[in-house]
C-alpha positions in Angstrom: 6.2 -81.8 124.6 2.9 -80.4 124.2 2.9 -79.1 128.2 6.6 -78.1 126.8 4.7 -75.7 124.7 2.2 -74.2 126.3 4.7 -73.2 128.6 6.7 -71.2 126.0 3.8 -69.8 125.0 2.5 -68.7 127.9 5.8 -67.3 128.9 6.0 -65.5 125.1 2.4 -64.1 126.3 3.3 -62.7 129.3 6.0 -60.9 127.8 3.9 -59.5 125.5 1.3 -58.2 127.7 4.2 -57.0 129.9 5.1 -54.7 126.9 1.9 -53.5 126.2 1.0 -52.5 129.4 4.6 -50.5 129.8 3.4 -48.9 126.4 0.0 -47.8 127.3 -2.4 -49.6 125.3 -3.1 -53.1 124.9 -4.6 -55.6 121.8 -6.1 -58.1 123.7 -6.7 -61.6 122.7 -5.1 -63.9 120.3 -2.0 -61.9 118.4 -2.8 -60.7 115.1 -5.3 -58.9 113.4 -9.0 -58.9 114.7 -8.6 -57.5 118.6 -9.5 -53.5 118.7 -7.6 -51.6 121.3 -9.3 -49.8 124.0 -9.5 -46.6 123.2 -7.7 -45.5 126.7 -4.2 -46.0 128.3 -4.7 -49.6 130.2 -2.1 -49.3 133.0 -4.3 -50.7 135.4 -6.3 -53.0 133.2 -7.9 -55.1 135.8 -9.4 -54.0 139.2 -12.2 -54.7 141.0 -14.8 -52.0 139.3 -14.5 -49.2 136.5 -13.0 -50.8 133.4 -14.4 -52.9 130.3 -15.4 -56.1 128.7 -14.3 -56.6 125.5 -15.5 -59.9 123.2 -12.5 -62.6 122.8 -12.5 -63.8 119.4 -11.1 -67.7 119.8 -10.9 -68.8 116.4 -12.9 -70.6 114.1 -13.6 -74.4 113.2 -15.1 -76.9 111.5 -18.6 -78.8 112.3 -19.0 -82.5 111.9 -20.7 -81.9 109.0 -18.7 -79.6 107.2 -20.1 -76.0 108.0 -17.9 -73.3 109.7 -18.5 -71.8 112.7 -17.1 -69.1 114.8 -16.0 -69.4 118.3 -16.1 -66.3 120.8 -15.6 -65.7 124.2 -14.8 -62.5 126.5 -13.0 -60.8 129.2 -14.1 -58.4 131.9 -12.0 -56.9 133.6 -13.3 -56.3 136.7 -13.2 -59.0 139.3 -16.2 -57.8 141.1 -18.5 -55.6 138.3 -21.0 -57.4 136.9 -22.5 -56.3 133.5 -25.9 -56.9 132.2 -25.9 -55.5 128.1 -28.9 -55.8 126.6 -28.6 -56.8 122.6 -28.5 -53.5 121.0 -26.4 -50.3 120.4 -24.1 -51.4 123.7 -23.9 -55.3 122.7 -24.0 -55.6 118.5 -22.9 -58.3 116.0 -22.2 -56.4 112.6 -23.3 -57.4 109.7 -26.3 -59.4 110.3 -27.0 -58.6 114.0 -27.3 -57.2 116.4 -28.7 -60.6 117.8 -26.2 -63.3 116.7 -26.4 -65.4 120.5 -23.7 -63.3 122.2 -24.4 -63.2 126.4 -25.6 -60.4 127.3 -24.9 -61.0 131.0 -21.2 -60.8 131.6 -19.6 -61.9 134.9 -16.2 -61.2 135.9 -12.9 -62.8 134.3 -12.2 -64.8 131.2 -15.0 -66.7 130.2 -13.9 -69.1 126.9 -16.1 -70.5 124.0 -19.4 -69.4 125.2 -21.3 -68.9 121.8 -20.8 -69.7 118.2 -21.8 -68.1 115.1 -22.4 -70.6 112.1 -20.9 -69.1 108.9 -23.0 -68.8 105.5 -21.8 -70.8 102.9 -20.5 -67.7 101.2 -18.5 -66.2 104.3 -15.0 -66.4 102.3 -13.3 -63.5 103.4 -16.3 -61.8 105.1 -15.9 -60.5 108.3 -18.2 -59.8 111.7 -17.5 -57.3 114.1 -18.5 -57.2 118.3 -19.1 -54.2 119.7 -19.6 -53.7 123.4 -19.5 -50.8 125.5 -19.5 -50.7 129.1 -18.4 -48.4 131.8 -18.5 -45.7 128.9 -15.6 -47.8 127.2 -16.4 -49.4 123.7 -14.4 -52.3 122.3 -14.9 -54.1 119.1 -13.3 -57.1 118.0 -13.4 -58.6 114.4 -14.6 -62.4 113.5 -13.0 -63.8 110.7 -11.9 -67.2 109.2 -8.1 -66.6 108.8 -5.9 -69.7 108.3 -4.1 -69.3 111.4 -7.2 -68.8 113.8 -8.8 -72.7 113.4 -8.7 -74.6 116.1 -10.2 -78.4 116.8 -12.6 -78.3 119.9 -13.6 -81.7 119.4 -10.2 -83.5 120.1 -6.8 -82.9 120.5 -4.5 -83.8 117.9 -1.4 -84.6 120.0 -2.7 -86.7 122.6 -6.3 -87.7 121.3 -7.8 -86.2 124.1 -12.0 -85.3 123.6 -14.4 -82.9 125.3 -16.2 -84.1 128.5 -19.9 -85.1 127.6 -22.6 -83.9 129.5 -27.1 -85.0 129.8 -29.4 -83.4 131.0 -30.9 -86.3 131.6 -29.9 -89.5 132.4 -30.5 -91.3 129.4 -30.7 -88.2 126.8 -28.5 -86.7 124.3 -24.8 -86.0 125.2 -23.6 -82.9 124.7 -19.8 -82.1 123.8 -17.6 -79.4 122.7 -18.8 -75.6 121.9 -22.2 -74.6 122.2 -24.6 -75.5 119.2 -28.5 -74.7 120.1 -30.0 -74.7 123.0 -29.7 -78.6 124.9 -32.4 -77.9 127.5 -35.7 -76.6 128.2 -37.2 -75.6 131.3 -39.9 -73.7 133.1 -39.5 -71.8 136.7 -41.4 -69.5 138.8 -40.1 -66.6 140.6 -38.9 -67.2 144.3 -39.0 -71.1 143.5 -35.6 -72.8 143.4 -35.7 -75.2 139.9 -33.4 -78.1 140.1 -30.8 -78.5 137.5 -29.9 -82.2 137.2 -26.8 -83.0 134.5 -24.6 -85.5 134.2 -21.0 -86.0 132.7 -18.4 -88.0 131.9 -15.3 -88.2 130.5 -12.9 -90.4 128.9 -9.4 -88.6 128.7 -6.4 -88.5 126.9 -5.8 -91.8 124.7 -2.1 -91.5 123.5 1.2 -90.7 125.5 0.0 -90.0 129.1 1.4 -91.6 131.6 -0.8 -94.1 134.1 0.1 -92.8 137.0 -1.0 -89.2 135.6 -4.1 -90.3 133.0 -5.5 -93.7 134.4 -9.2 -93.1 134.8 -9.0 -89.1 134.8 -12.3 -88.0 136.6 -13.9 -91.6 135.9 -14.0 -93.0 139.0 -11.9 -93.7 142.4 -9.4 -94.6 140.2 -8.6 -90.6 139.3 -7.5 -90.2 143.3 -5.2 -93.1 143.8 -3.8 -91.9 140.5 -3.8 -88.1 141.4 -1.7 -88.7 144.7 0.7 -91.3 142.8 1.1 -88.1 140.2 2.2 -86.2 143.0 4.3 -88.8 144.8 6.3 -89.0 141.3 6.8 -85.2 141.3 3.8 -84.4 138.8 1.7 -81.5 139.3 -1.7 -83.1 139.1 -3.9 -82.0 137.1 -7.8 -79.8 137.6 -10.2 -82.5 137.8 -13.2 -83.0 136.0 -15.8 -80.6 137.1 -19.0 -78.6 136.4 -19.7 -75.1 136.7 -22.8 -72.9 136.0 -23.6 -69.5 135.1 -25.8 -66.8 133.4 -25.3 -65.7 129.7 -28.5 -64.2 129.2 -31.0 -62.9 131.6 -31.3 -60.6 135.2 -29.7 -62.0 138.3 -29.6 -65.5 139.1 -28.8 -67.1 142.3 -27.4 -71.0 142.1 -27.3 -72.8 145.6 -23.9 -73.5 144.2 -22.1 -73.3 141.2 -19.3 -75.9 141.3 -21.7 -78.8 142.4 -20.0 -82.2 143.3 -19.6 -84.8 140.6 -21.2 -88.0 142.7 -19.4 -90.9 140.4 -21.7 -93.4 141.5 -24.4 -92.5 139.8 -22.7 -91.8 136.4 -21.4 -88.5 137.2 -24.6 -87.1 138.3 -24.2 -83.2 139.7 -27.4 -80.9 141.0 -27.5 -77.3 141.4 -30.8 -75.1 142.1 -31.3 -71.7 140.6 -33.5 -69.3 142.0 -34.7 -66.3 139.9 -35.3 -62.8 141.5 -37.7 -61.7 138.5 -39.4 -63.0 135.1 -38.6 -63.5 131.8 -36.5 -65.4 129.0 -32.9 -67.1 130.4 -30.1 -68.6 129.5 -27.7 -70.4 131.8 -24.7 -72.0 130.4 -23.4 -75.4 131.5 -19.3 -75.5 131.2 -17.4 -79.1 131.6 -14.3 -79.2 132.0 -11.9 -82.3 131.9 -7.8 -82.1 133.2 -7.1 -79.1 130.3 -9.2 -76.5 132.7 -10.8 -73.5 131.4 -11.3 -73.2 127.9 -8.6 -76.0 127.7 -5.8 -74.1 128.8 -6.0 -71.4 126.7 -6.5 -74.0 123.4 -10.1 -74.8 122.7 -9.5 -78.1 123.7 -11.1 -80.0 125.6 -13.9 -78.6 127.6 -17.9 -78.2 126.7 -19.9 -75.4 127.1 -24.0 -76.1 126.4 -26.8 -73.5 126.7 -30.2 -74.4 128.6 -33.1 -72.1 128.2 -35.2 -71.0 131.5 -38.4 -69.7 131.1 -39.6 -67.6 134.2 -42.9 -66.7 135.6 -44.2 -64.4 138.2 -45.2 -66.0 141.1 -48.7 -65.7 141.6 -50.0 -64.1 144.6 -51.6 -65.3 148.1 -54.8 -67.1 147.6 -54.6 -66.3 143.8 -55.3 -68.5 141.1 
């Protein structure tokens, strides 16, 4: 029922944007208030260089221990323009800002759940705004705790299914859901690749799947014999677990690879290397995804995104010291 109706709704979305191209201009993001229009016609939205990133605003929820936060995202709509925005008149969170966490790299594409803002106590009906302005287009969305914006990162209700957890090392803290602080610390020098060991797991969905489509989803060998007896039965299997890794804050970063293999024999250990081309303060984010894919198919649920912080220094020169 549930696949049942993110099918409908995808198919109602399409439609939608369908319109709203023929008519010009387009609202992006969730239906309803809080998504500012471009303020040009967008018949040719996406391409490869020359249009805008505007914030996605994804909704709001609550934390384990009862405070509120805000869940935001974007789109760029190029597929091959990178943006680097520093915090400031280009890249603002309004009131309060202009620093709130938001990236202030921007690769190309949909990118879900990447930061949250923790509401004050007394954030009611308050509301934030995100202005960005690239390629000489500005875009601002509004943040907001409606009633019909919550959503639950932290499991699904229809089929109890949870975020993926991820370490960044082997025995230390899991990390699952939207990002909350920053789960890593590390040090690099310029021109020096700096291994990025994590690890994850994850158990699945616990009510109403199938075996032949759910038995041990991305927790072992089980997953394959269970993937192709999916298939065999006329399933469309499902994304498997993975890893990816990218820059939210910071100049260009080069990863060996960005997709590293999961190796399940040694409890879902993955390495990538990052190499950085000059110093300074980073941020790379660490996205897990489980069978729902990116930004759990479009519902917050169930993926994790985590931040790790990258401090860089200059490499010191021939024979210094």
């Amino acid at each position: 029922m549930r696949g049942l109706k993110r099918a409908v709704t995808k198919s109602v979305m399409a439609a939608a944007l369908a319109g709203a191209f023929a008519a010009g201009t387009l609202v992006y993001g969730q239906q309803g208030t809080g998504q500012g229009p471009a303020p040009w016609p967008l018949s040719q939205a996406v391409r490869e260089r020359g249009s805008s990133v505007t914030g996605a605003f994804e909704g709001w929820f609550y934390n384990k221990d009862g405070s509120v936060s805000l869940l935001v995202g974007y789109f760029n709509r190029n597929t091959k323009q990178e943006f680097d925005i520093p915090v400031g008149p280009n890249n603002r969170i309004e009131p309060g800002g202009p620093d709130q966490g938001q990236p202030t790299h921007f690769g190309p594409g949909r990118q879900y759940g990447i930061f949250t803002i923790k509401a004050p106590k007394d954030f009611g009906q308050k509301k934030l705004t995100w202005t960005l302005v690239s390629n000489g287009q500005t875009n601002t969305i509004t943040l907001h705790t409606k009633p019909d914006y919550i959503v639950e990162p932290f499991e699904d209700a229809a089929n109890k299914n949870t975020p993926p957890v991820i370490k960044f090392t082997a025995d230390g803290l899991g990390w699952s859901g939207p990002p909350s602080g920053i789960a890593a610390t590390y040090t690099a020098t310029v021109g020096t690749p700096l291994e990025l060991p994590l690890w994850i797991k994850d158990e699945g969905p616990k009510l109403n799947i199938p075996e032949a489509v759910g038995g041990g989803r991305g927790r072992g060998r089980g997953a394959d014999a269970a993937a192709a007896a999916a298939a065999a039965a006329g399933f469309t299997p499902p994304p498997p677990l993975s890893v990816v890794w990218s820059v939210m804050r910071g100049a260009a970063v080069k990863f060996d690879e960005t997709r590293p293999k999961i190796d399940r024999d040694k409890d879902g250990k993955t390495v990538v290397h990052a190499t950085f081309s000059e110093p300074g303060e980073y941020v790379l984010r660490a996205q897990g995804n489980d069978s729902t894919g990116d930004g759990g198919g479009g519902f917050q649920c169930c993926w994790t995104n985590a931040q790790v912080k990258v401090t860089v220094k200059a490499a010191q020169p021939s024979g210094g010291f």
